[in-house]
C-alpha positions as CSV (number, residue, x, y, z in Angstrom):
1,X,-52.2,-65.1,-88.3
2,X,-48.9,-66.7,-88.3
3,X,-48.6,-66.9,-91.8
4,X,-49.9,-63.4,-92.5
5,X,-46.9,-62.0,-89.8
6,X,-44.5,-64.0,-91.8
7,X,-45.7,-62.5,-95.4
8,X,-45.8,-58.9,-94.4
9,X,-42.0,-59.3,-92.3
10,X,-40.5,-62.2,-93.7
11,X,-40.2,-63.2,-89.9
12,X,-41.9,-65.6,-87.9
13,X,-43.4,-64.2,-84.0
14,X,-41.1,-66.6,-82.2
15,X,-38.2,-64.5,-84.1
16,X,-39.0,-61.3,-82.0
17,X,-37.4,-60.9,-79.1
18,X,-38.6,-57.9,-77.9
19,X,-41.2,-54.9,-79.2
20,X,-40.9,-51.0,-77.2
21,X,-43.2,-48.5,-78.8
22,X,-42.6,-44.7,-78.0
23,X,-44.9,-41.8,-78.6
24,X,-45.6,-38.7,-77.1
25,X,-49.2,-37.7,-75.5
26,X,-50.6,-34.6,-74.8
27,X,-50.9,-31.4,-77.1
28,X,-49.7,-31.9,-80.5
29,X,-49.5,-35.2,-80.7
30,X,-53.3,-35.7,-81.8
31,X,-51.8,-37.2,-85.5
32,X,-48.6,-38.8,-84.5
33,X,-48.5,-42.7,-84.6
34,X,-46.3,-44.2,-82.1
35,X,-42.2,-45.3,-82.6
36,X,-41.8,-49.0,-83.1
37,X,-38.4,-51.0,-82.2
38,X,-38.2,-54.4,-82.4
39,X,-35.1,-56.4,-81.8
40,X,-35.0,-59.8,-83.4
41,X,-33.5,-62.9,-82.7
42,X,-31.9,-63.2,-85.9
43,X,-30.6,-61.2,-88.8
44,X,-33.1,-58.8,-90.9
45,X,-32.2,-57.7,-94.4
46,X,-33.6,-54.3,-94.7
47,X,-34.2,-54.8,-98.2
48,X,-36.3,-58.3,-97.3
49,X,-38.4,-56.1,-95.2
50,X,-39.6,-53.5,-98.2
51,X,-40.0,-56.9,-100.8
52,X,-42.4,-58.8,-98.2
53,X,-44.6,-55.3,-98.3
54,X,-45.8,-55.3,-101.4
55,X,-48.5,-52.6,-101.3
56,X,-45.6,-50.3,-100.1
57,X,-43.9,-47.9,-102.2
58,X,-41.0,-47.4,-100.5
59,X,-38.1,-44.7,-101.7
60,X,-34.4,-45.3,-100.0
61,X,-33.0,-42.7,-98.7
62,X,-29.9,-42.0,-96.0
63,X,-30.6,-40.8,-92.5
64,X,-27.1,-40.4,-90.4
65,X,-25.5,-43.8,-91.7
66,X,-28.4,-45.6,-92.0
67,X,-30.3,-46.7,-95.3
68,X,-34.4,-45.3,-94.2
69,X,-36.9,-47.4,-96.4
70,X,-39.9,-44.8,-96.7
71,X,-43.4,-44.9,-98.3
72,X,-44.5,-42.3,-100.6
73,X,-48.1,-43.0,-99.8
74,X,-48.8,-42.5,-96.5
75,X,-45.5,-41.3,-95.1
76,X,-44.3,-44.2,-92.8
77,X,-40.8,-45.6,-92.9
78,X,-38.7,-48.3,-91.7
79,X,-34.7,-48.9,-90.8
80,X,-33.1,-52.1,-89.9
81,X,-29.7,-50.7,-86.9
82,X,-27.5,-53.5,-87.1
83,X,-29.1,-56.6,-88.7
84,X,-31.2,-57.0,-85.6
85,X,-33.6,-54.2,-84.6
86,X,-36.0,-52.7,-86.6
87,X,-37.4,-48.9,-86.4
88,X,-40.9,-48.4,-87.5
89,X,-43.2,-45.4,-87.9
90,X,-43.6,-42.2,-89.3
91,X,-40.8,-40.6,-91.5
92,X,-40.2,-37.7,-90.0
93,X,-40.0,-38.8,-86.4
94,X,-37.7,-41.7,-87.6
95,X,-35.6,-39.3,-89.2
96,X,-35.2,-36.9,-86.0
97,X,-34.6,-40.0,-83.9
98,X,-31.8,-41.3,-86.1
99,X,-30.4,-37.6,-86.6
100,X,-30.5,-37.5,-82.8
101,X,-27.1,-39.3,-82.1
102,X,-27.4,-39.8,-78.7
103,X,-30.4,-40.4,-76.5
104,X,-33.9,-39.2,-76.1
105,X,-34.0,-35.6,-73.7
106,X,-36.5,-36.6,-71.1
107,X,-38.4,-35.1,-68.0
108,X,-37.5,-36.4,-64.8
109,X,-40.7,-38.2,-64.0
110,X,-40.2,-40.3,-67.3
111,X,-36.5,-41.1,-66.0
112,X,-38.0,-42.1,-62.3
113,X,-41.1,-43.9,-64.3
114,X,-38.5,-46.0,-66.3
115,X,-36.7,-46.8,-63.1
116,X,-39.9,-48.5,-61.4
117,X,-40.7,-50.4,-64.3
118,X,-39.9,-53.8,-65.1
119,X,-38.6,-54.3,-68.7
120,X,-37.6,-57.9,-68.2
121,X,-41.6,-58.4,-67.8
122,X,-43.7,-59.8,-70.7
123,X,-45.2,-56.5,-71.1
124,X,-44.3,-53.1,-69.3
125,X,-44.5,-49.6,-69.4
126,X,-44.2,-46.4,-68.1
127,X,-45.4,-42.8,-68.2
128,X,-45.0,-39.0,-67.0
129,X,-48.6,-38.5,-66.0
130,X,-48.5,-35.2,-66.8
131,X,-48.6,-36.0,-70.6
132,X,-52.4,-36.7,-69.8
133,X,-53.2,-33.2,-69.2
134,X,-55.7,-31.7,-71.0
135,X,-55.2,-27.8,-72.1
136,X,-59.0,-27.0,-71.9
137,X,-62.2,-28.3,-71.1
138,X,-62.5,-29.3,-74.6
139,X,-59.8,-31.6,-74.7
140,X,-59.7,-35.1,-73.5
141,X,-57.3,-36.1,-70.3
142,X,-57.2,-35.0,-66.7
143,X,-57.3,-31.7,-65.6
144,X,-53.7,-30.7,-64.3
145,X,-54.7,-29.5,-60.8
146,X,-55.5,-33.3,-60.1
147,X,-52.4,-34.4,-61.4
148,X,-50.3,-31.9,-59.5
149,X,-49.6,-34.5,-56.6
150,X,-48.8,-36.7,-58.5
151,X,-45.0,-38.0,-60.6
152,X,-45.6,-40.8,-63.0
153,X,-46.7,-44.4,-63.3
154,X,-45.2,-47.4,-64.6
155,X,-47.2,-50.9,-64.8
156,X,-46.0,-54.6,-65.9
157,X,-47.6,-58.1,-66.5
158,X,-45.7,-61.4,-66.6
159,X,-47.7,-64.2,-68.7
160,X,-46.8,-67.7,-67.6
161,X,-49.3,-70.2,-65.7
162,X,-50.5,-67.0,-64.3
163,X,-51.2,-63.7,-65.4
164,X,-49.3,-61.4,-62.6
165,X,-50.1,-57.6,-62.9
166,X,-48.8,-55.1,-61.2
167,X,-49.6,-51.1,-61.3
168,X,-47.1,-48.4,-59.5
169,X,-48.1,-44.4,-59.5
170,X,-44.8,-42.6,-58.5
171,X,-46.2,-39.6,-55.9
172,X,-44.3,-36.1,-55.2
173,X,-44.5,-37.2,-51.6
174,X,-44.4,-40.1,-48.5
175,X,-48.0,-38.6,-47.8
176,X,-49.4,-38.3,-51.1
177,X,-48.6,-41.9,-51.3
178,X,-50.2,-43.0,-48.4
179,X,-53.2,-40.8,-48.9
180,X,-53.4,-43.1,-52.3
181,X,-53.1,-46.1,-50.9
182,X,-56.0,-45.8,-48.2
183,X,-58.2,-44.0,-51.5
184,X,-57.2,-47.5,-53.7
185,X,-58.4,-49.7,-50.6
186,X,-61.6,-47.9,-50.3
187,X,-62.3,-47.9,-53.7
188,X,-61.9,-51.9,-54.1
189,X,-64.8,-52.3,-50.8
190,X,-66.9,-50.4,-52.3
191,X,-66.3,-52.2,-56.0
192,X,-66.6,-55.3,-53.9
193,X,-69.6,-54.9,-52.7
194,X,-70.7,-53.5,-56.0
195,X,-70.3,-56.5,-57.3
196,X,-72.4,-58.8,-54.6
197,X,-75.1,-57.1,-55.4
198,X,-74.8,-57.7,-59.1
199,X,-76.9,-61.1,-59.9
200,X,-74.5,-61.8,-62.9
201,X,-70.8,-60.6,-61.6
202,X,-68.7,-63.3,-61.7
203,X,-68.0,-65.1,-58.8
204,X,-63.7,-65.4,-60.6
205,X,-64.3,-61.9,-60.7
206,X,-65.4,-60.8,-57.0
207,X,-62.6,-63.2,-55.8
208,X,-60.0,-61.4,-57.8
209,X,-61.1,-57.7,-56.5
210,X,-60.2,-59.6,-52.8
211,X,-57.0,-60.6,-54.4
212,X,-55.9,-57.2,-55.1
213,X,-53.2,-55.8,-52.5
214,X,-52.4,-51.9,-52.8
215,X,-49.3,-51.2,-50.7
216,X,-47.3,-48.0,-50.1
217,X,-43.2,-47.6,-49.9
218,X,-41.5,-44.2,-49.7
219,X,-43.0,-41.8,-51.9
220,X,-44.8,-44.7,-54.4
221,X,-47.7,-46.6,-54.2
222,X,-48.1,-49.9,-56.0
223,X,-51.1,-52.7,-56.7
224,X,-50.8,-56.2,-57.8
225,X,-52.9,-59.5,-58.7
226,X,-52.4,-62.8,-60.0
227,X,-55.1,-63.7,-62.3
228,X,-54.9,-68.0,-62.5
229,X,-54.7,-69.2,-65.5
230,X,-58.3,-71.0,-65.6
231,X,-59.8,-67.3,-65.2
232,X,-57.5,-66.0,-67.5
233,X,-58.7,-68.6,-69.9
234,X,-62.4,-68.5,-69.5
235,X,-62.5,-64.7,-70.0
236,X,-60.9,-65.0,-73.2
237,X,-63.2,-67.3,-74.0
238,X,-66.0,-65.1,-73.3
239,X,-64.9,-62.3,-75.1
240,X,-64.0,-64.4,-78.1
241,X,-67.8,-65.4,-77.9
242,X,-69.2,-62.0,-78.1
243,X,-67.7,-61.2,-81.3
C-alpha cells in the first residue's frame, strides 16, 4: 500500500502532515466529490505530482496565480499553494475556491461547529446539521422539523495506545441540551441490556457501552470512550477476517 501511495504522489504517508476534506451536503450536492488539502511535510513539485499519475491527462492552466493541473477525462484537478499543500478535487470547485481570494462564507452553526472541534486530534470534524435535511420524503436525510432544536455537531478521535472518541451536538438551548443528554443515557440502558441478552455480543463490547459518559455544559451536549488498544486490536482483526 505503501509503495502504491508513493507511485501515484511521489510521497511517502509519513510525508503528510495533515489531510481536511470539504464538501457540501444537502440539495445539489448529489454529484459533487469532496475538496481535498493536504499539507506536507516537505516540498511538492506540482509538476512531480501530474508525472507520478500516469493514466491522467492533465492540461495546465492558471487559476488566480496558481498553475491548476486538470484532467480532461473525468474532470478532477490538482494545485500545489506554496510547495507544501496540495488541493485536490473537482475542477470547477477548485477553480471557485482559488478565485475566492479570501475565505470560505459560512453559516453560523459551521463557525460554532469548527469552534468545538478539535483539529489537533488525529481525526476530527464538524458539521451544520442542517446540511442533512432532506427536501421531501423522497430524499435521504432527516426531516427538518427534528433538526429544528438542534445547531451542529462536531466529533474527534485521538489514536495512540488508545482509541479516545469523543462526539459533541451543539443545541439552540441549555434545555435542549439537557433534554439530549438524559435521551443519550436512556438509550445506552436500554442498548445495554440489548446486548446481555444477545448470546454472541461481546463481552469488550457490553463493557465499552458502560464506558460511555454523555455529559451536558451550557447549551452542548457531548459523549466520550476510550476504546483500549487490545479491543481496538481484536476488532480489526475480526473484520479483516470476514473479508
Amino acid at each position: 500500500m505503501t509503495k502504491d501511495f508513493k507511485d501515484m504522489t511521489t510521497l511517502d504517508p509519513a510525508d503528510i502532515d495533515r489531510v481536511t476534506l470539504a464538501g457540501k451536503m444537502g440539495k445539489g450536492s448529489e454529484d459533487a466529490a469532496p475538496l481535498v488539502a493536504a499539507r506536507t511535510r516537505r516540498a511538492v513539485k506540482a509538476a512531480d505530482l501530474a508525472a507520478a499519475q500516469k493514466n491522467k491527462q492533465f492540461k495546465e492552466t492558471k487559476v488566480a496565480g496558481q498553475t491548476v493541473y486538470e484532467d480532461g477525462k473525468d474532470g478532477t484537478a490538482f494545485a500545489v499553494i506554496g510547495g507544501n499543500m496540495v488541493l485536490a478535487g473537482p475542477g470547477k470547485q477548485l477553480r471557485a475556491v482559488l478565485e475566492r481570494r479570501g475565505q470560505a462564507k459560512l453559516s453560523d452553526a459551521m463557525r460554532a461547529s469548527l469552534r468545538q472541534a478539535d483539529f489537533s486530534q488525529t481525526v476530527a470534524f464538524a458539521a451544520d446539521v442542517h446540511l442533512f435535511h432532506i427536501e421531501d420524503k423522497k430524499g435521504s436525510g432527516v426531516e427538518q422539523r427534528f433538526l429544528e432544536p438542534l445547531v451542529g455537531v462536531a466529533g474527534s478521535a485521538r489514536v495512540g495506545n488508545d482509541l479516545d472518541v469523543k462526539l459533541t451536538v451543539l443545541c439552540k438551548d441549555a434545555e435542549t441540551a439537557d433534554d439530549a443528554r438524559k435521551l443519550a443515557d436512556a438509550g445506552l440502558v436500554l442498548l445495554k441490556y440489548f446486548a446481555r441478552d444477545q448470546k454472541d455480543f461481546p463481552k469488550e463490547g457490553l463493557d465499552l457501552i458502560k464506558k460511555v459518559k454523555v455529559s451536558a455544559e451550557g447549551t452542548n451536549v457531548s459523549a466520550t470512550v476510550t476504546v483500549p488498544g487490545p479491543v481496538l486490536a481484536k476488532a480489526v482483526k475480526a473484520l479483516s477476517d470476514k473479508k
